[in-house]
C-alpha positions in Angstrom: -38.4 5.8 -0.2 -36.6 8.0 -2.4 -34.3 8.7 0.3 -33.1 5.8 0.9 -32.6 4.9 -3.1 -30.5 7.7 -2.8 -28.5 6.7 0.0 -28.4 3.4 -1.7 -26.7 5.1 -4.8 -24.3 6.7 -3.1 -22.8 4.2 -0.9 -22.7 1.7 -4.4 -20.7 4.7 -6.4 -18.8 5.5 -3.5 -17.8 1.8 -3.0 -17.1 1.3 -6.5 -15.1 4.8 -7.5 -12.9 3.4 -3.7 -11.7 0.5 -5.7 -9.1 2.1 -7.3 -5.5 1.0 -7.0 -4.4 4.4 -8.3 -3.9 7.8 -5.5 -5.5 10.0 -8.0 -5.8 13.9 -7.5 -6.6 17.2 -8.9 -5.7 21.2 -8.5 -7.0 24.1 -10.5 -6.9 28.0 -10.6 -10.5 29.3 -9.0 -10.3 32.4 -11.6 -10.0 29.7 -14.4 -13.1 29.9 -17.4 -12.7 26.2 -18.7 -15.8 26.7 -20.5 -13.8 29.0 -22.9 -11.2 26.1 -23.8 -11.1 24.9 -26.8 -8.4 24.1 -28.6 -5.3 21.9 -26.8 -1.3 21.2 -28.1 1.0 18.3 -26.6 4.2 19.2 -24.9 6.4 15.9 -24.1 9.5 17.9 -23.1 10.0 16.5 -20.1 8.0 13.1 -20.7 11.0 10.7 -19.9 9.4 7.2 -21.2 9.8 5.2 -23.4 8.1 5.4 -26.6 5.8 2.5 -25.8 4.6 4.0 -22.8 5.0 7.7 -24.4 2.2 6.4 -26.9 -0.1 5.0 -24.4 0.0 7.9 -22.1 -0.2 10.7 -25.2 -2.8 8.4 -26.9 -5.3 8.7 -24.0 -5.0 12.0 -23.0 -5.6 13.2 -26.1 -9.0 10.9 -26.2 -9.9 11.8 -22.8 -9.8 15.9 -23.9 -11.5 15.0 -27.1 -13.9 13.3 -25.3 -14.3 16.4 -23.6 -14.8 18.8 -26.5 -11.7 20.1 -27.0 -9.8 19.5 -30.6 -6.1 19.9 -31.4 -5.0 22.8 -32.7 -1.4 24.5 -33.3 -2.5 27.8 -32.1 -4.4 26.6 -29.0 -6.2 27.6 -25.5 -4.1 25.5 -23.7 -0.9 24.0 -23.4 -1.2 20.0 -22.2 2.4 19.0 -20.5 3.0 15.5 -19.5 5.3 14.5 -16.9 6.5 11.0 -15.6 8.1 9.5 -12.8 8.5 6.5 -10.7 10.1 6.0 -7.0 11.3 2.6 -5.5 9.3 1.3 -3.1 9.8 -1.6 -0.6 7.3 -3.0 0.6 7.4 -5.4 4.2 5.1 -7.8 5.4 5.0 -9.8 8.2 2.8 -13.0 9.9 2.6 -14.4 13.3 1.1 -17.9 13.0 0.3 -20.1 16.1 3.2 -21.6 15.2 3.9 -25.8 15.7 2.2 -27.0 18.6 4.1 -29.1 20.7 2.6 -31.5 23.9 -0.9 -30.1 25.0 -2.6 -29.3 22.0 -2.8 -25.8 20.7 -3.3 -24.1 24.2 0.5 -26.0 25.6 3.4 -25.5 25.1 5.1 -24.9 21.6 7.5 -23.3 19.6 6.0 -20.5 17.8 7.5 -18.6 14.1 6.9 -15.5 12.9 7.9 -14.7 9.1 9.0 -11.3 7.6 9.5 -11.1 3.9 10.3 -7.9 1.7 9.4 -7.2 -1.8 11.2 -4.0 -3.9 9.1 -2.8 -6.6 8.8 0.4 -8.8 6.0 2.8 -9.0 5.1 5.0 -11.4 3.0 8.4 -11.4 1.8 10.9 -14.4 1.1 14.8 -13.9 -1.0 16.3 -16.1 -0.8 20.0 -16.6 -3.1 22.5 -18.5 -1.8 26.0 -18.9 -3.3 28.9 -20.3 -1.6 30.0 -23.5 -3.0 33.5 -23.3 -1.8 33.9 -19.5 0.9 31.4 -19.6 -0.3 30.0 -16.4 -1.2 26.8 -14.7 -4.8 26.4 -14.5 -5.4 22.6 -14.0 -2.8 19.8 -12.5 -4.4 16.1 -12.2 -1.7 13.7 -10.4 -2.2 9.6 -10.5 0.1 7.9 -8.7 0.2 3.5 -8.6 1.6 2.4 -12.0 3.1 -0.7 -11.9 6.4 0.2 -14.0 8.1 -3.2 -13.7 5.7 -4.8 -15.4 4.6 -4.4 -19.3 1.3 -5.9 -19.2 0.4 -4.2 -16.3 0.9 -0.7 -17.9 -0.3 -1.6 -20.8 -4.0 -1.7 -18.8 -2.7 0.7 -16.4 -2.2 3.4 -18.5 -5.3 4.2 -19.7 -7.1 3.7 -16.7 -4.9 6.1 -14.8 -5.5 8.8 -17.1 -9.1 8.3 -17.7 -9.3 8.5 -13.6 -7.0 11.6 -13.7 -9.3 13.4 -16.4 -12.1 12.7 -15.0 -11.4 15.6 -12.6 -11.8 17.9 -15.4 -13.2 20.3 -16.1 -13.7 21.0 -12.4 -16.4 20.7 -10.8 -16.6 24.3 -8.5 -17.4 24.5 -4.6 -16.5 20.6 -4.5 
């Protein structure tokens, strides 16, 4: 019975951690100790947003390392750097309906349409990287891409979700 609660379980969190409209991924340095980082700084030097979106993105990942035990500090563990981007993306569809039936009915003859329609959108991704101040290496790099950039309230839920699913990654969890 257990077994099969189990399996239960795990095809519910698998189905609900699928639903995700974000491509969301994670790298980090095997001869990393996350368990001795304690202390984290902001870097925005290359964080081109603007300073709406800056404060949503900078907002949350703080909370999402807080959340994680690790405090601000000016002379910290690691170093946080946040980048953003976004890439045009067109997107086309098509449909092949029956079409209008002519004489016979839907098995006759008949002229048939097919539609194709394009939409242009943008899409925006944040990478998150955690370097080692003592090394001055990269030891963790979480990457969510599927921000809708065009629209305002969209990011304005997006954001946050995006980087909770991005740190959730961390820290890592070994031989997975």
């Amino acid at each position: 019975m257990k077994k099969y609660l189990f399996l239960i379980l795990a095809s519910a969190t698998l189905g609900l951690t699928s639903c995700s409209p974000f491509n969301v991924r994670s790298d980090y340095a095997e001869t990393a100790n996350f368990t001795s980082y304690r202390t984290y700084k902001l870097r925005i030097d290359d964080l081109k947003l603007n300073d709406i979106d800056k404060d949503r993105v900078l907002n949350e990942v703080s909370r999402q390392l807080q959340t994680k035990g690790l405090s601000v500090s000016d002379n910290p563990d690691l170093i946080v750097n946040v980048k953003a981007n976004h890439k045009k993306i067109q997107d086309v569809q098509s449909s092949r309906p029956y079409g209008m039936y002519g004489w016979g009915g839907p098995f006759g003859w008949g002229v048939g349409m097919s539609r194709t329609w394009s939409s242009n959108y943008n899409e925006g991704a944040l990478i998150i990287d955690l370097i080692d101040t003592r090394t001055q290496k990269l030891v963790w790099q979480g990457i969510g891409s599927g921000i809708s950039v065009d629209s305002p309230k969209a990011k304005q839920i997006q954001i946050p979700e995006i980087v909770a699913e991005i740190m959730a990654n961390y820290p890592p969890q070994r031989g997975k």
